[in-house]
C-alpha positions as CSV (number, residue, x, y, z in Angstrom):
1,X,-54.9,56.1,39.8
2,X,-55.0,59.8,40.3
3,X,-51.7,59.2,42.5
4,X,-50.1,57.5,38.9
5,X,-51.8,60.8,36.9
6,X,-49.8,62.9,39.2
7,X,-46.9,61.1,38.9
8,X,-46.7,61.3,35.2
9,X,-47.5,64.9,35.6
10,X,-44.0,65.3,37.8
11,X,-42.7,63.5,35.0
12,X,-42.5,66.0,33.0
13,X,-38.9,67.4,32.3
14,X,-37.2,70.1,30.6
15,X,-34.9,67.7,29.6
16,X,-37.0,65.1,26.7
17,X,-34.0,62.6,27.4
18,X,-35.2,62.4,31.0
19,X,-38.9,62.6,30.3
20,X,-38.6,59.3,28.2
21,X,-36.7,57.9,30.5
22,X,-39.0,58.4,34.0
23,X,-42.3,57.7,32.2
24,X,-40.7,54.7,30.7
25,X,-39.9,53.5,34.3
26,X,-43.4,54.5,35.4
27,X,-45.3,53.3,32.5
28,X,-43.6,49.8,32.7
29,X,-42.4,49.0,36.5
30,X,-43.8,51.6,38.6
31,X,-46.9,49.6,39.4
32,X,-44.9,46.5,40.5
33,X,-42.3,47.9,42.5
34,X,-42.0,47.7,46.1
35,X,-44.1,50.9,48.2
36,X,-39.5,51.4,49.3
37,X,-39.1,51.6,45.1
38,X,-41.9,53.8,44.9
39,X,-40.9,56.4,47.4
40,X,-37.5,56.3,45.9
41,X,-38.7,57.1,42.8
42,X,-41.4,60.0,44.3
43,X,-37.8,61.5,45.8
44,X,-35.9,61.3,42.5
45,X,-39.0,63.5,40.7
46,X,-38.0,66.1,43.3
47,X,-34.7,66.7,41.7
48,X,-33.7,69.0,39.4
49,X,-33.3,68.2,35.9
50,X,-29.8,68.6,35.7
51,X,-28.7,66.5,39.1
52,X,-31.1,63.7,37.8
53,X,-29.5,63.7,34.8
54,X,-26.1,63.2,36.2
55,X,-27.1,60.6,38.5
56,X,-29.1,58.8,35.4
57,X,-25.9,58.7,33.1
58,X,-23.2,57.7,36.2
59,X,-21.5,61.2,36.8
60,X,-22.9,61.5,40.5
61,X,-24.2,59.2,42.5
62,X,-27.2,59.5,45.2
63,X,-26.6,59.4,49.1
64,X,-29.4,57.7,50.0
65,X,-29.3,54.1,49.5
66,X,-32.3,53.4,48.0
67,X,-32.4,56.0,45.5
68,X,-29.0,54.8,44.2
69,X,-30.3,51.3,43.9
70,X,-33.5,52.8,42.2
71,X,-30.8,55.0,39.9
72,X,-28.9,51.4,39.0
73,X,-32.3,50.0,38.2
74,X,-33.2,52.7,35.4
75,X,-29.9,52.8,34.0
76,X,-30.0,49.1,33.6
77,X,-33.3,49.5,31.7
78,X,-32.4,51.9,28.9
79,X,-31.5,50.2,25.7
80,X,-28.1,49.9,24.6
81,X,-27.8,52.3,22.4
């Protein structure tokens, strides 16, 4: 568990929008993704704010393959809104 604490730590944002939006992910499918899903998502925490934020709303898109796909997957879980 002190791996998820950490986690929740990174997080943190100086951007709310994106705060809500990671621990969301974490809170609700972190746990049952696969260990690929997970080390995409460890990758996407390394970002800054503002090129997560582009690749979260579809103005940029990730090289590596399994970030996009982990990219799609958020953006699919935000409600409409």
């Amino acid at each position: 568990m002190k791996d998820f604490d950490l986690l929740k730590w990174r997080c943190r944002r100086g951007m709310k929008e994106l705060e809500v939006i990671l621990i969301r992910y974490l809170e609700q499918h972190y746990t049952q993704a696969s260990a690929m899903e997970q080390q995409a998502f460890a990758r996407l925490l390394e970002l800054a704010d503002i090129e997560l934020y582009a690749y979260l709303v579809g103005q940029q898109s990730p090289a590596a393959e399994e970030v996009l796909a982990l990219v799609k997957k958020i953006r699919q879980l935000q409600p409409a809104g």
